[in-house]
N, CA, C and O atoms as CSV, one atom per row, in Angstrom:
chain,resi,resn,atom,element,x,y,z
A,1,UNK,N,N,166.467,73.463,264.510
A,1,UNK,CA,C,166.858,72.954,263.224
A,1,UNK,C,C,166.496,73.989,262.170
A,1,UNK,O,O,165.361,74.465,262.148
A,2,UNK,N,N,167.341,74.316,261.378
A,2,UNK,CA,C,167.281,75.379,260.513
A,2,UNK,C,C,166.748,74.188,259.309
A,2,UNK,O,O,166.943,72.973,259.306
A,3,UNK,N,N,165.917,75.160,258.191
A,3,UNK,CA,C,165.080,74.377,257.239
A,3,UNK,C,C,165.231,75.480,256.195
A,3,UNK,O,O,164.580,76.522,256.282
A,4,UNK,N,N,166.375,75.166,254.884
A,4,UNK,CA,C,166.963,76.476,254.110
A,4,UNK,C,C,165.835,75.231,252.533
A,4,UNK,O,O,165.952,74.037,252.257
A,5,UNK,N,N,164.671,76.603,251.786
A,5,UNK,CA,C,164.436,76.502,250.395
A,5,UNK,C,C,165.172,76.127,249.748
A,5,UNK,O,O,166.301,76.601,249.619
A,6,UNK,N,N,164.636,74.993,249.061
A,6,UNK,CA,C,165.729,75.250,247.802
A,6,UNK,C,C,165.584,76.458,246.504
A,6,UNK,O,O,166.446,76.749,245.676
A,7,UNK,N,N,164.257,77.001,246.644
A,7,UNK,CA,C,164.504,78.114,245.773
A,7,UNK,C,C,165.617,79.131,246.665
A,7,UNK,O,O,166.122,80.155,246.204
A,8,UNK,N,N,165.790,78.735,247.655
A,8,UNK,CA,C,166.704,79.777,248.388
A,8,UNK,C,C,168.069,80.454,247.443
A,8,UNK,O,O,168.513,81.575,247.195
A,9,UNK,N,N,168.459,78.777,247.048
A,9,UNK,CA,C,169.784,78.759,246.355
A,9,UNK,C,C,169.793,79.297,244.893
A,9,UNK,O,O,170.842,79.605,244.327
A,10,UNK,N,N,168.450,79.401,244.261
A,10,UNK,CA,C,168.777,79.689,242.713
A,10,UNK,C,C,168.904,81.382,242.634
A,10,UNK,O,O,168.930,82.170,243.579
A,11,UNK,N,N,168.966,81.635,241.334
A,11,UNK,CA,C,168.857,83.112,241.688
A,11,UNK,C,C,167.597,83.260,240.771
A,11,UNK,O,O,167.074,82.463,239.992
A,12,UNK,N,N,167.267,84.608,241.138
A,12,UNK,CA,C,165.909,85.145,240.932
A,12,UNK,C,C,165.289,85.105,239.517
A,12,UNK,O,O,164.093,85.084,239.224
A,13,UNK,N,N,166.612,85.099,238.521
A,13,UNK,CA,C,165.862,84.508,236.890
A,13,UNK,C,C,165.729,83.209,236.838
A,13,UNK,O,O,164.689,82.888,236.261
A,14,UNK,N,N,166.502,82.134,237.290
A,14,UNK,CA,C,165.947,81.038,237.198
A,14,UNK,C,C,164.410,80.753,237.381
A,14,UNK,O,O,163.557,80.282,236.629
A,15,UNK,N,N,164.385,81.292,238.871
A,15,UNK,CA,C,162.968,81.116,239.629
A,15,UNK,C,C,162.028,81.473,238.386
A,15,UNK,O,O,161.217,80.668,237.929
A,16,UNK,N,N,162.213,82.716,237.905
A,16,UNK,CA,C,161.544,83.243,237.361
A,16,UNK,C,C,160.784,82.967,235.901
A,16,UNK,O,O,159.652,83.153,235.454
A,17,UNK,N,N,162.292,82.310,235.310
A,17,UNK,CA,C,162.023,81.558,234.155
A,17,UNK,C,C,161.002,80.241,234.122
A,17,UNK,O,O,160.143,79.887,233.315
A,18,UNK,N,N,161.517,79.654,235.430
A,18,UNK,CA,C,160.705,78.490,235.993
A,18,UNK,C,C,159.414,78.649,236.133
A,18,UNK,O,O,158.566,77.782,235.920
A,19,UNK,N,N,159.217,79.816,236.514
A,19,UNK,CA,C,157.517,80.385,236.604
A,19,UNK,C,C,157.095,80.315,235.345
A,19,UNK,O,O,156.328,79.438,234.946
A,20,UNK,N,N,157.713,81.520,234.412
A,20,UNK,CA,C,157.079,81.377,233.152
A,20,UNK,C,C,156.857,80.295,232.445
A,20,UNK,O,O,155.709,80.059,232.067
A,21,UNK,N,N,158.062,79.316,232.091
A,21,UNK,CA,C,157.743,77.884,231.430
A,21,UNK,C,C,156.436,77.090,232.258
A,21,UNK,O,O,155.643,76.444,231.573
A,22,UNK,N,N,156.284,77.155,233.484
A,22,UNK,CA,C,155.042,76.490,233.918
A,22,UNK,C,C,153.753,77.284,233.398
A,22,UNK,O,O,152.699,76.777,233.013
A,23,UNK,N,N,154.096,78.740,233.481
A,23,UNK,CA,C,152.550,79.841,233.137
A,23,UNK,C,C,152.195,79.161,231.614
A,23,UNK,O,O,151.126,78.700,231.216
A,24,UNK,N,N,153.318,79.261,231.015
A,24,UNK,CA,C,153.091,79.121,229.079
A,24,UNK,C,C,152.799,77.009,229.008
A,24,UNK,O,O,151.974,76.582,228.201
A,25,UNK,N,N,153.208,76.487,229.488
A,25,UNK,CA,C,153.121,75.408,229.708
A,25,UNK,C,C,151.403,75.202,230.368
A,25,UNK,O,O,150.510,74.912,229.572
A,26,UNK,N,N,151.195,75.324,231.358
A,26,UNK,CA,C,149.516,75.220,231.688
A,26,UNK,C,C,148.951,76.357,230.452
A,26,UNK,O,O,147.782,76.008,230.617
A,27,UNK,N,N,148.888,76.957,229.836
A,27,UNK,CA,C,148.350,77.992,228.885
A,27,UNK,C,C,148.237,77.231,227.438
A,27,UNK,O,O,147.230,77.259,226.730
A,28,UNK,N,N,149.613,76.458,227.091
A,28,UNK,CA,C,149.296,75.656,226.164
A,28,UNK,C,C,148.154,74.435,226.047
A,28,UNK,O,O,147.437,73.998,225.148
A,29,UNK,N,N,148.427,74.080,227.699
A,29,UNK,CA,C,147.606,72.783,227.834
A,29,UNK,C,C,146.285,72.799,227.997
A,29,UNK,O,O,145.450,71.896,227.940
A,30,UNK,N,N,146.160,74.496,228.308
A,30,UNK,CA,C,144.380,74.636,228.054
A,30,UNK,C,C,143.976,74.894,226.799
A,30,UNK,O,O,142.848,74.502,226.499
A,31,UNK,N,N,144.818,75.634,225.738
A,31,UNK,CA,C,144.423,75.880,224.623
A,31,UNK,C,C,144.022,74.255,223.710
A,31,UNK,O,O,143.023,73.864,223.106
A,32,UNK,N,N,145.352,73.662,224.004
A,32,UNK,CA,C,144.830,71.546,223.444
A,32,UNK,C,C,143.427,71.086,224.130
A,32,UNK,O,O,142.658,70.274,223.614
A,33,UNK,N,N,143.245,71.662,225.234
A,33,UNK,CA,C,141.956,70.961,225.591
A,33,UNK,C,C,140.924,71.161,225.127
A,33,UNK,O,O,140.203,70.209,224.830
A,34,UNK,N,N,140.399,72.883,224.851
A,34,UNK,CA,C,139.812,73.973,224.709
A,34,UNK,C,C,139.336,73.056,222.994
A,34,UNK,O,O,138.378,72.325,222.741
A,35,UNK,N,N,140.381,73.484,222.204
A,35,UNK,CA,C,140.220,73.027,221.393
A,35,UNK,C,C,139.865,70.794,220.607
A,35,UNK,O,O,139.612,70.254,219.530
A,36,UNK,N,N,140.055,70.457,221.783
A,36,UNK,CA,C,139.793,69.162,221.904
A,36,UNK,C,C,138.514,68.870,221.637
A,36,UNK,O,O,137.853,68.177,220.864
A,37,UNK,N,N,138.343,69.811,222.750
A,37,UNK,CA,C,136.313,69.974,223.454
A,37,UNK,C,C,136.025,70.217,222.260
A,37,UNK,O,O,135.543,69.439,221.437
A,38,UNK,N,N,136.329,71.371,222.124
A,38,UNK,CA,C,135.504,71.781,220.392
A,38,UNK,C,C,135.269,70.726,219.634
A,38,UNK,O,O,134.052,70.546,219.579
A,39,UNK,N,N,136.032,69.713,218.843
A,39,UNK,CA,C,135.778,69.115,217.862
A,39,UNK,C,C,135.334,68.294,218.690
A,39,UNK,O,O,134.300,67.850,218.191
A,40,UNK,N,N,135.577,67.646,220.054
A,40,UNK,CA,C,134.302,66.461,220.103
A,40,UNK,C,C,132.873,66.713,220.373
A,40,UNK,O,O,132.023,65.830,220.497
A,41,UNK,N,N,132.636,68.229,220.472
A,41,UNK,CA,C,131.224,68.853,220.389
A,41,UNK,C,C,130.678,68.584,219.303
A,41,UNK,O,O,129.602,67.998,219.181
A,42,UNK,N,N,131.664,69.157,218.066
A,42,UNK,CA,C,131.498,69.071,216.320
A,42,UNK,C,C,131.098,67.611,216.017
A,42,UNK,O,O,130.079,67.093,215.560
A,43,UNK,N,N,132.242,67.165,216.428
A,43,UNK,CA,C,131.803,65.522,216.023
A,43,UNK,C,C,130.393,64.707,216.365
A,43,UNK,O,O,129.658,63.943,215.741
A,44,UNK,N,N,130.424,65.371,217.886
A,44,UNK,CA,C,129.127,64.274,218.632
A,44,UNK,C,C,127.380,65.335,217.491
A,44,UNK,O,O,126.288,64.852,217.192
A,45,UNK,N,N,127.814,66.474,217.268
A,45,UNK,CA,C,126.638,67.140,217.047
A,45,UNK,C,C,126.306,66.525,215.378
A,45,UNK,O,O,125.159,66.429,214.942
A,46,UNK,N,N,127.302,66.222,214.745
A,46,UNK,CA,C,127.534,65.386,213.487
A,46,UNK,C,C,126.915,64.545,213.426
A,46,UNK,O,O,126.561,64.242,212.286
A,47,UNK,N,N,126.332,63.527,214.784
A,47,UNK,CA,C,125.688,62.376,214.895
A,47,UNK,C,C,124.269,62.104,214.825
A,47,UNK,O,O,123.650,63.011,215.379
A,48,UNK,N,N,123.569,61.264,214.388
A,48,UNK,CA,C,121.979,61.185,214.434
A,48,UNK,C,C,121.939,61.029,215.768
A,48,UNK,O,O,122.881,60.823,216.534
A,49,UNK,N,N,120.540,61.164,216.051
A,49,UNK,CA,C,120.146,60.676,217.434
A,49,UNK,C,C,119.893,59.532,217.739
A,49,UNK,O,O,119.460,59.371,218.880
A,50,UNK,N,N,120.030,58.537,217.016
A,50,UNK,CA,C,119.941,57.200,217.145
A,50,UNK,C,C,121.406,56.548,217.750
A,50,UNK,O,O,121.381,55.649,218.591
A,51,UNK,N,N,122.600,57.078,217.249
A,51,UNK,CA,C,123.583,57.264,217.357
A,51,UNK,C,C,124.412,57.487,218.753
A,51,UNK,O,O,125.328,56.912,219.340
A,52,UNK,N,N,123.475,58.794,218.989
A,52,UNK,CA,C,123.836,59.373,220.367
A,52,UNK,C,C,123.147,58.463,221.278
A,52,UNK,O,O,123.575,58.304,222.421
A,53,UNK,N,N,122.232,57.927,220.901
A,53,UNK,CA,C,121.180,57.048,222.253
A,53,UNK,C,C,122.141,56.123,222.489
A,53,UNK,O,O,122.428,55.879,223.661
A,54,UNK,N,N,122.780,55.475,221.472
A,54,UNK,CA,C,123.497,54.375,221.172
A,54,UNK,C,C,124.792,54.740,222.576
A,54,UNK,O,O,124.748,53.878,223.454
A,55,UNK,N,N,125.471,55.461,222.735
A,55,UNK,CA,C,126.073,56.012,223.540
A,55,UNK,C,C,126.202,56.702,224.745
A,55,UNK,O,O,127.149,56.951,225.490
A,56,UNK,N,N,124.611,57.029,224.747
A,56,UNK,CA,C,124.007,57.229,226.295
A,56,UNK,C,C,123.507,58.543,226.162
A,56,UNK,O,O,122.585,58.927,226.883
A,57,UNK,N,N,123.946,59.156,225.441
A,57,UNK,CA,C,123.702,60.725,225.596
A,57,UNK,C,C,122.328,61.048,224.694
A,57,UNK,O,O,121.864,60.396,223.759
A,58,UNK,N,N,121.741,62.545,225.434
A,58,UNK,CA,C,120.989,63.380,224.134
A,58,UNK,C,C,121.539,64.192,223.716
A,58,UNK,O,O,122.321,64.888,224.365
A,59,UNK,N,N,121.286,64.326,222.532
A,59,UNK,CA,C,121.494,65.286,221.893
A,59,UNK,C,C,121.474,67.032,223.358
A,59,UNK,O,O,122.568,67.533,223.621
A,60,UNK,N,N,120.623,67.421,223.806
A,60,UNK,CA,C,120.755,68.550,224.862
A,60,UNK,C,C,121.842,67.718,225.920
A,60,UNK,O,O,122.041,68.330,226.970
A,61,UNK,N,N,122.397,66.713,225.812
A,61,UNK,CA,C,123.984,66.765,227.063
A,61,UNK,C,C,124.706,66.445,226.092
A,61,UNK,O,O,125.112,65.320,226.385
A,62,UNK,N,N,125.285,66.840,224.736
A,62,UNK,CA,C,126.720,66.543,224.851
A,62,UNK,C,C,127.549,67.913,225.044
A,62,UNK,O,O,128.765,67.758,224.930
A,63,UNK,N,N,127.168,69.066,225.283
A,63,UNK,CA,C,128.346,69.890,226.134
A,63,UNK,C,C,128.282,69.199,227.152
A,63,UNK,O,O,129.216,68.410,227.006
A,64,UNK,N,N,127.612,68.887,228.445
A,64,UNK,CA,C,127.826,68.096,229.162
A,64,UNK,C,C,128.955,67.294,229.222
A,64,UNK,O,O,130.022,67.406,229.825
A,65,UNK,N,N,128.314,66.130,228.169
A,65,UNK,CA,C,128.847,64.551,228.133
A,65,UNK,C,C,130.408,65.039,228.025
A,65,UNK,O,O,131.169,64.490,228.822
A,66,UNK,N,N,131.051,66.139,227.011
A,66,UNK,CA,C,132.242,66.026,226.255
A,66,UNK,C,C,132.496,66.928,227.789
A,66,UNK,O,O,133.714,67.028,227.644
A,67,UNK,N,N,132.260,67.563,228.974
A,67,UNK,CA,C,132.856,67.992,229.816
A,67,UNK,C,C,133.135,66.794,230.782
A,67,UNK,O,O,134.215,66.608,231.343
A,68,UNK,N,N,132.282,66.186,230.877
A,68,UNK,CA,C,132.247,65.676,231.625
A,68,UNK,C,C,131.227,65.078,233.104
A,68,UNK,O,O,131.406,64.106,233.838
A,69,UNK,N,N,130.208,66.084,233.101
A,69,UNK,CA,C,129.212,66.011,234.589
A,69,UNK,C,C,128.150,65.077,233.977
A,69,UNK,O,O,127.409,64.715,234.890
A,70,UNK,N,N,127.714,64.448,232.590
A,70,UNK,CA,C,126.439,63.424,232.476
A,70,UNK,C,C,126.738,62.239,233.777
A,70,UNK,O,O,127.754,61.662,234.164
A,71,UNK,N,N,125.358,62.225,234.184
A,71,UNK,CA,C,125.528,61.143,235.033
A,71,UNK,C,C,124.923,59.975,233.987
A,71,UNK,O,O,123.818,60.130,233.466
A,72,UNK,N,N,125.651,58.935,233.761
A,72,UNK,CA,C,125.399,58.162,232.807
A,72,UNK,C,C,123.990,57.369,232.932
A,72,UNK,O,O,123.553,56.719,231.982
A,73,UNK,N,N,123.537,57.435,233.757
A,73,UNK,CA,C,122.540,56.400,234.537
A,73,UNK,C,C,121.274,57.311,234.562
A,73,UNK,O,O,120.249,56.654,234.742
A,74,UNK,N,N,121.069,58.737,234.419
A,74,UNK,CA,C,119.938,59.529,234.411
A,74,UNK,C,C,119.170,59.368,233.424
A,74,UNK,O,O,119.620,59.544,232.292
A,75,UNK,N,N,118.283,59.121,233.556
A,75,UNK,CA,C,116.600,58.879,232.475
A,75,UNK,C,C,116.469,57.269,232.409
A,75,UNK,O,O,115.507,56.892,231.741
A,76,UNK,N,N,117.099,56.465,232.863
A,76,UNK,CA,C,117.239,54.815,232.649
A,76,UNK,C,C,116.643,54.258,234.021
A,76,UNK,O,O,117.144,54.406,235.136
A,77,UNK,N,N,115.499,53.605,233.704
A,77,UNK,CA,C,114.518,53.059,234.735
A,77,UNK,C,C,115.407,51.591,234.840
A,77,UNK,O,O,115.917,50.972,233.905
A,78,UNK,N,N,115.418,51.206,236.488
A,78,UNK,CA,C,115.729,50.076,236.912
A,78,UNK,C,C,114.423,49.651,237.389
A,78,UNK,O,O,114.285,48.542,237.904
């Protein structure tokens, strides 16, 4: 059984174009994030620490928190 690409069929600028709109496309979507992060760094660092407790975090995890790896449950005695 023969098994023919379908990039087989386009020609080589399509492909190519197709590449680029995905390269500039993921490139945009890191620059929105990049810059996302930023202001919710700005924002959370804006906050008292009463504030931040209020929300789980210290003040030393919100690069963390705004990435993502706080384990929410660390420093809280059961």
């Amino acid at each position: 059984m023969t098994m023919i690409s379908s990039a087989a069929g386009q020609p080589a600028s399509q492909r190519w174009s197709a590449g680029l709109a995905r390269l500039l496309g993921s490139w945009a979507n890191g620059v929105v994030v990049y810059w996302a992060r930023r202001e919710a760094v700005k924002t959370l660092r804006q906050m008292d620490d009463r504030a931040l407790r209020d929300i789980g975090i210290a003040r030393s995890q919100i690069e963390a928190a705004v990435h993502g790896v706080v384990d929410p449950t660390f420093g809280y005695s059961r």
